[in-house]
C-alpha positions, 0 to 999 in steps of 0.5 A: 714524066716522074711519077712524084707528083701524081698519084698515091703520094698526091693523095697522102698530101692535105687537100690531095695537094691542091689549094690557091697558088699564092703567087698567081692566085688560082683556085684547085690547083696542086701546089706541089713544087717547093720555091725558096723565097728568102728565108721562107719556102712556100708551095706553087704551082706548075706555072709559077715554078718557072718564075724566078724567085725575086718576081713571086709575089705572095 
């Protein structure tokens, strides 16, 4: 497992990373994964990395 989304670069991050997934709305979790939705780039989740960009509702 890449060690870039834990630990020490985690915590230099606001909030250490965490915060409300705008695509599924869950609360405390770390917003790590960077997807490009148009013109726009908003951090998610671990389980909405997976979801194709055109189906992310923000």
């Amino acid at each position: 497992m890449a060690k870039n989304n834990r630990g020490k670069e985690v915590k230099k991050l606001p909030n250490q990373g965490r915060g409300e997934c705008p695509s599924c709305h869950r609360t405390g979790v770390k917003l790590l994964y960077d997807v490009k939705i148009g013109d726009k780039t908003i951090k998610v989740c671990k389980v909405c990395k997976d979801i194709p960009a055109d189906k992310i509702t923000v």
